[in-house]
C-alpha positions as CSV (number, residue, x, y, z in Angstrom):
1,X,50.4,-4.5,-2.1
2,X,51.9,-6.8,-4.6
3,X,52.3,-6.5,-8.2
4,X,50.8,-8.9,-10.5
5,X,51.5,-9.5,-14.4
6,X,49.9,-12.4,-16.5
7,X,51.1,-13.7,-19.7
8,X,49.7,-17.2,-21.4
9,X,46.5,-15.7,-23.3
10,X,46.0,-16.4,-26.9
11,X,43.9,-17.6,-29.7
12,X,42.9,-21.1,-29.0
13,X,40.4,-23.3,-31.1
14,X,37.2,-25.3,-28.7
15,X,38.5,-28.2,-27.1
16,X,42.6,-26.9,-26.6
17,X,44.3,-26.2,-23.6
18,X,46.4,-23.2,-22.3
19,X,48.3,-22.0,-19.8
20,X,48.3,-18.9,-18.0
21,X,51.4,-17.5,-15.8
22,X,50.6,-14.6,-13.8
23,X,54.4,-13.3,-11.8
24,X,54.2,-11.0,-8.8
25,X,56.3,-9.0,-7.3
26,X,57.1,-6.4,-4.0
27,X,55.9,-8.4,-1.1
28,X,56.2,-11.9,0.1
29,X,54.4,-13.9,-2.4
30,X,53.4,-16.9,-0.4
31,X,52.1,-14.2,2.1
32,X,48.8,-14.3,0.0
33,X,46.2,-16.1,-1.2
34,X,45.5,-15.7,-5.3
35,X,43.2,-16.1,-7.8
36,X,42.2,-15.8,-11.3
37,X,39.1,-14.0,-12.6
38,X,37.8,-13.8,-16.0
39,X,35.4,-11.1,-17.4
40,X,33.9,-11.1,-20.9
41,X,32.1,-8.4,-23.2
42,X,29.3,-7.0,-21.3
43,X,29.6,-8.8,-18.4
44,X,30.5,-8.6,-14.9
45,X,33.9,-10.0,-13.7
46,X,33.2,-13.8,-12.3
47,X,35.6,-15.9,-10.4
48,X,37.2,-18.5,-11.9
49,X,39.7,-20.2,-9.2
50,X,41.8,-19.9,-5.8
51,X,44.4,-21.3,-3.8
52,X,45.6,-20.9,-0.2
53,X,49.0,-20.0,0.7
54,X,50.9,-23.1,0.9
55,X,48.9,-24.0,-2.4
56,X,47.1,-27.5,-0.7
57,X,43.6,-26.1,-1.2
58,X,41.6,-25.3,-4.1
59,X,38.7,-23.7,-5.3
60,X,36.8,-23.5,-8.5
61,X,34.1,-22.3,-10.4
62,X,31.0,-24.7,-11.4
63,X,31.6,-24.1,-14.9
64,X,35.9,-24.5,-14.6
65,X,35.8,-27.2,-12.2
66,X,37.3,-30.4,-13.9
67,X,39.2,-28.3,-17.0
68,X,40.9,-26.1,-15.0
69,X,43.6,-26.2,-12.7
70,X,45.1,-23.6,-10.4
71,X,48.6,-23.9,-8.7
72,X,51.5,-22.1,-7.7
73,X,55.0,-21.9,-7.0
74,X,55.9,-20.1,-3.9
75,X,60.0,-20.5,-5.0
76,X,59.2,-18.3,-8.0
77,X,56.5,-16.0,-6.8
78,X,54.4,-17.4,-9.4
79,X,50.8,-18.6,-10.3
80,X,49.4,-20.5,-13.2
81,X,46.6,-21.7,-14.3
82,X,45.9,-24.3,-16.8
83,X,43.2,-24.4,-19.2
84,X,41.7,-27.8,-20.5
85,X,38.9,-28.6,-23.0
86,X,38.1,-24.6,-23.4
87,X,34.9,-23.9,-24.5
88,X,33.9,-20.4,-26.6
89,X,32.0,-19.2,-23.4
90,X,35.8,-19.1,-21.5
91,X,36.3,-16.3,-24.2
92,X,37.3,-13.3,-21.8
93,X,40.4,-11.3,-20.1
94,X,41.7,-13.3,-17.4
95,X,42.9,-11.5,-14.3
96,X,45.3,-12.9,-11.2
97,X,44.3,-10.8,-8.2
98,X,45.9,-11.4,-4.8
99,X,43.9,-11.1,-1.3
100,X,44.7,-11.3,2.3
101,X,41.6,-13.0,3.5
102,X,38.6,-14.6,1.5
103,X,34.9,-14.6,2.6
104,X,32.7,-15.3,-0.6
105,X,35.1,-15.3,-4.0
106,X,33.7,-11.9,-4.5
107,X,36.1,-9.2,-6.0
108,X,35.7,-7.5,-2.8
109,X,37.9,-9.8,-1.7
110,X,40.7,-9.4,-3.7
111,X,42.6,-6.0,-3.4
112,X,45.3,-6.4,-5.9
113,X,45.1,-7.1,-9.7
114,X,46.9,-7.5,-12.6
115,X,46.6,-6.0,-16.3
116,X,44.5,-9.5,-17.3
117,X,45.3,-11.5,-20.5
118,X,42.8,-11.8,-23.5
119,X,42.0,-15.6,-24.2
120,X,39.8,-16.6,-27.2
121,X,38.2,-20.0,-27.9
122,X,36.9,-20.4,-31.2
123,X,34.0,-22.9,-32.1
């Protein structure tokens, strides 16, 4: 499996922007296809975006889908994704998770995750 750290969360006010980096390491990076989740207080973990290996295909959430964008960089085993006109129901801890081969976005699909990242949007 591959290892998976994010970095990027914070303390942002309604209507700012952020990015998150997640790095992975021990295997071939661009052998997987990754994703980011989020999961608030009290609530289940959703999915928030994917992207294929080669990074040409996308995938998002109804409620990210136009703020947020996923991408990667296959050169430095990394993938980020950047947060537009956040809103205080984005408040959660953001996870990147790696899978092998996706069927429904599910997080039966994914089978490695990272430590997630706290990010905050205040009203």
């Amino acid at each position: 499996q591959v290892q998976l750290v994010e970095s990027g969360g914070g303390l942002v006010q309604a209507g700012g922007s952020l990015r998150l980096s997640c790095a992975a390491s021990g295997r071939t990076f661009s052998n997987y296809i990754m994703g980011w989740f989020r999961q608030a207080p009290g609530k289940e973990r959703e999915f928030v975006a994917v992207i294929n290996r080669v990074g040409d295909f996308t995938y998002y959430a109804d409620s990210v889908k136009g703020r947020f964008t996923i991408s990667r960089d296959n050169a430095r085993n990394t993938v980020n994704l950047q947060m537009n006109s956040l809103k205080p129901e984005d408040t959660a801890v953001y996870y990147c998770t790696a899978s092998n081969y996706v069927t429904d976005y599910s997080t039966t699909d994914f089978h490695s995750w990272g430590q997630g990242t706290q990010v905050t949007v205040s009203s």
